[in-house]
N, C-alpha and C positions, 0 to 999 in steps of 0.2 A: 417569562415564558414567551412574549412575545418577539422577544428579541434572536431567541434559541429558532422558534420559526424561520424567522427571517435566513438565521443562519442552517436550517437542515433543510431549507427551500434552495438556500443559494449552493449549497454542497450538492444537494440533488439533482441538481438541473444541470450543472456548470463542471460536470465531471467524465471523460472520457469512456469511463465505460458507460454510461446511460446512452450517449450520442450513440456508442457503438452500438448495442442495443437496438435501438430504435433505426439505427440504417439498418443493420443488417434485416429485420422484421419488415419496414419497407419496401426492400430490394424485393422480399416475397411477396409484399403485397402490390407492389407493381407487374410482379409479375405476373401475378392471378387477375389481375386489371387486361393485361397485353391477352391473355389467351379470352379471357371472356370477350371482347370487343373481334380477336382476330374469329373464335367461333362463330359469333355473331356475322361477321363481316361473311365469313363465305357460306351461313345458312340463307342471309340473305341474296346472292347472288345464284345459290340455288334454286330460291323461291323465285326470283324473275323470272330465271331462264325454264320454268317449267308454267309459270304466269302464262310467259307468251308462246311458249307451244299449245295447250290447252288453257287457254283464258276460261271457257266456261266450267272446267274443273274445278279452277281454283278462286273462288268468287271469294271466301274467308281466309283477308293474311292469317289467322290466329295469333295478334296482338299480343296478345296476354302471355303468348310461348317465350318470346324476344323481350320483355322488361327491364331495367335495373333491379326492379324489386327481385328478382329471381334470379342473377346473375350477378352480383357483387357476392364480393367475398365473403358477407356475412350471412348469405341464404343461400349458395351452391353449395350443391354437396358432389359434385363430378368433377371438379376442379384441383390438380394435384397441387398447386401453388397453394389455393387457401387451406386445403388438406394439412399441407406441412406445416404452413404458418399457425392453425389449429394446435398439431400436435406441439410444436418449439414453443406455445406461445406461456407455457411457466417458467421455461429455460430465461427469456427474453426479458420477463418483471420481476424474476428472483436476479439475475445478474446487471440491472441496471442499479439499481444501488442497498439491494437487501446487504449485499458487503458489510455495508459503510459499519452496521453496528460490532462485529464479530472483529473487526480490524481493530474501532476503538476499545474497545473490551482486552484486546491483546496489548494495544498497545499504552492503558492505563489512560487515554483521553476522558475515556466513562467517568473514572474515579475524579480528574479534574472535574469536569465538569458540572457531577452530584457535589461537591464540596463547596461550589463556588454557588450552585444556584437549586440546589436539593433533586430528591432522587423522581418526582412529579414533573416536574420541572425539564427534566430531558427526558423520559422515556413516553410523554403523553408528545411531545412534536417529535420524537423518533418515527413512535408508532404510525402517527398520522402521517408524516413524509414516505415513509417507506411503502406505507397503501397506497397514496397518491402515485408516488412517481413508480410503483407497477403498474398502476392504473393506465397511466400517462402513456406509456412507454409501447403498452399494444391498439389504444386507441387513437394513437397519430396515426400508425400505417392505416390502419380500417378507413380513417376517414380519407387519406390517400388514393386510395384503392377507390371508396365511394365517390370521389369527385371524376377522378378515370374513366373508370366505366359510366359513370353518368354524364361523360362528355360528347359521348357514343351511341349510346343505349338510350331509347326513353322509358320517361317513368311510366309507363303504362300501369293503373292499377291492375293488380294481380285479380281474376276469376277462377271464382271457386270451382267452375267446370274445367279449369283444367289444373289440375292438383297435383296430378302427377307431375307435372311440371317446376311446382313449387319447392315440393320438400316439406309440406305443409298436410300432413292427416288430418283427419277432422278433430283426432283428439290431441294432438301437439298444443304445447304451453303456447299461449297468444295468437291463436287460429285466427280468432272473430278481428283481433287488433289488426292480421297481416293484413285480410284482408277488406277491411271498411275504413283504416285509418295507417295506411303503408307505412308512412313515414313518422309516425310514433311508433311503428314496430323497427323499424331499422333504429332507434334512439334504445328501444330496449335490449336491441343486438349488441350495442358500442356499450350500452349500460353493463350487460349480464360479462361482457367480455373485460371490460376494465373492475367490474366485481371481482372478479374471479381473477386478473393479474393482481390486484393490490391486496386479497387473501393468501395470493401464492407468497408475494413477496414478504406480506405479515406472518405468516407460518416458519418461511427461513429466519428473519428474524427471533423468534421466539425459538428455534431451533438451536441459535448463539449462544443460550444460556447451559445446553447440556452436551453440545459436540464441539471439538476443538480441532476441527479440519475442516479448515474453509470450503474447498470442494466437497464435501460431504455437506455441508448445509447449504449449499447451491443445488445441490444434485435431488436431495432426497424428497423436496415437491415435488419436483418434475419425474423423477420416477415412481410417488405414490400415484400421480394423475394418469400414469403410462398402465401403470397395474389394476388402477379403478378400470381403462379403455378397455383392456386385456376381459377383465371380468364381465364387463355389460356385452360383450360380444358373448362369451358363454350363455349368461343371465337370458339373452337373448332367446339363444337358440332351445336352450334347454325348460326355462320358468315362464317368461314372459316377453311378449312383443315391447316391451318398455325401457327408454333408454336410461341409464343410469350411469353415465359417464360425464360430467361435468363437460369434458374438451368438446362433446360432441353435440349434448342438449344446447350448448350456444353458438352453435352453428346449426346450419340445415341439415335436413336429413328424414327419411321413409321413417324411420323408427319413434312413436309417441314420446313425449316426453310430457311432463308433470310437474307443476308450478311447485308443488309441497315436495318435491325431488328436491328440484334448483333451491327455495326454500331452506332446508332441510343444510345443503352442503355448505352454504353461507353461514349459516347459524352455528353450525358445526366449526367449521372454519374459524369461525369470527372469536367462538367462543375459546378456542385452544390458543392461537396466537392474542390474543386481547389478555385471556386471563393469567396464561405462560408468564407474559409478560409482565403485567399486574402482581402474578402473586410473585416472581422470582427478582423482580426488579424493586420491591418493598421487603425483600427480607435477606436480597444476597449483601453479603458482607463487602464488601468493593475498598476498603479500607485495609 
């Protein structure tokens, strides 16, 4: 097993569509970098030039408005760049290498491979790869984007009196962590975001075993996650102020969100692709 590692770490990493992948995700998250810093850049030139017209008006810069903590791509929520990269961001860890399994399966590697070293044996460093490098694959750009804008911006700890500025309700999943301990809350940004790529990419995955069209098991995460957004918009308007969109509770955003929510779709997640997997990969015939 540990050898099959070695070899679905080095197919995963060292394969053209990942790289692709992970630029094309980048490009967006540079780009949500360039508009946060250039935003920043001309509120601050606002802010002087009204400083020195009225200096005793404006005695308080409001620090806490101008932050990184509030302004990377992981806590804006006015931002079309991290917006998009939000919504693409299953497209981006389903097509860096959830492929790989659905190609070998076609192309009878699967069956090599169970015969020479049993059917454990490849689908437990499948599974783990394929989490991984969705994982991987959305949290380069993030920290991209986070080193950017915090080249720029400073970290000004985030106050609770100005909230609206945050994207941060009193009742949103990790309130108290945003704002007593910032930066183990940006660590649970890149966590819940690389979560949530490497269950995407485990779910296509597991998806190989019953669809025989490649683009249909690239696509069909990325448009249940599209349908979950579609409905917490309803959900919203109609039941409750509570977000229930996965793409959206791990980003910023006015709308509550709920630990046993996020909880909840991991579990769920985990247990479809894990056990899909498990059970179809212990009893399919491959011989």
């Amino acid at each position: 097993m540990k050898n099959l590692f070695k070899i679905e770490f080095r197919k995963a990493f060292d394969n053209p569509r990942f790289w692709t992948a992970v630029s094309a995700a980048t490009v967006i998250a540079v780009l949500s970098a360039i508009s946060a810093i250039s935003m920043y850049t001309r509120e601050q030139q606002i802010m002087g030039r009204l400083i020195l017209a009225s200096p005793d008006n404006y005695m308080n810069p409001d620090l806490p408005i101008y932050s990184l903590f509030n302004r990377w791509m992981g806590q804006t929520y006015n931002n079309m760049a991290a917006s998009l990269f939000y919504l693409l961001l299953p497209a981006f860890a389903v097509y860096s290498y959830s492929w790989s399994f659905f190609d070998e399966r076609q192309s009878g590697y699967e069956r090599n491979v169970i015969v020479r070293a049993g059917r454990w044996n490849y689908f437990i460093p499948k599974y783990t790869v394929v989490f991984i490098s969705g994982a991987v694959t959305v949290i380069i750009p993030m920290i991209a984007n986070l080193l950017l804008v915090s080249s720029v911006l400073p970290a000004v700890r985030p106050d609770v009196y100005y909230d609206i500025y945050n994207g941060m309700s009193s009742g949103n999943m990790g309130v108290e962590l945003f704002y007593e301990h910032p930066w183990l809350f940006v660590l649970l940004r890149l966590g819940m975001a690389g979560v949530c790529g490497g269950l995407c990419a485990a779910l296509a995955m597991a998806l190989s075993f019953f669809i025989h069209n490649r683009f249909e098991v690239l696509l069909i995460p990325f448009i249940l996650l599209l349908l979950i957004q579609y409905s917490s918009g309803m959900f919203q308007a109609y039941i409750a102020q509570l977000e229930i969109s996965p793409l959206a509770f791990i980003h910023g955003g006015m709308a509550q969100s709920r630990t046993g929510i996020a909880l909840a779709y991991a579990s769920l997640f985990l247990v479809i692709s894990f056990g899909v997997t498990v059970w179809r990969g212990g009893k399919d015939d491959v011989f």
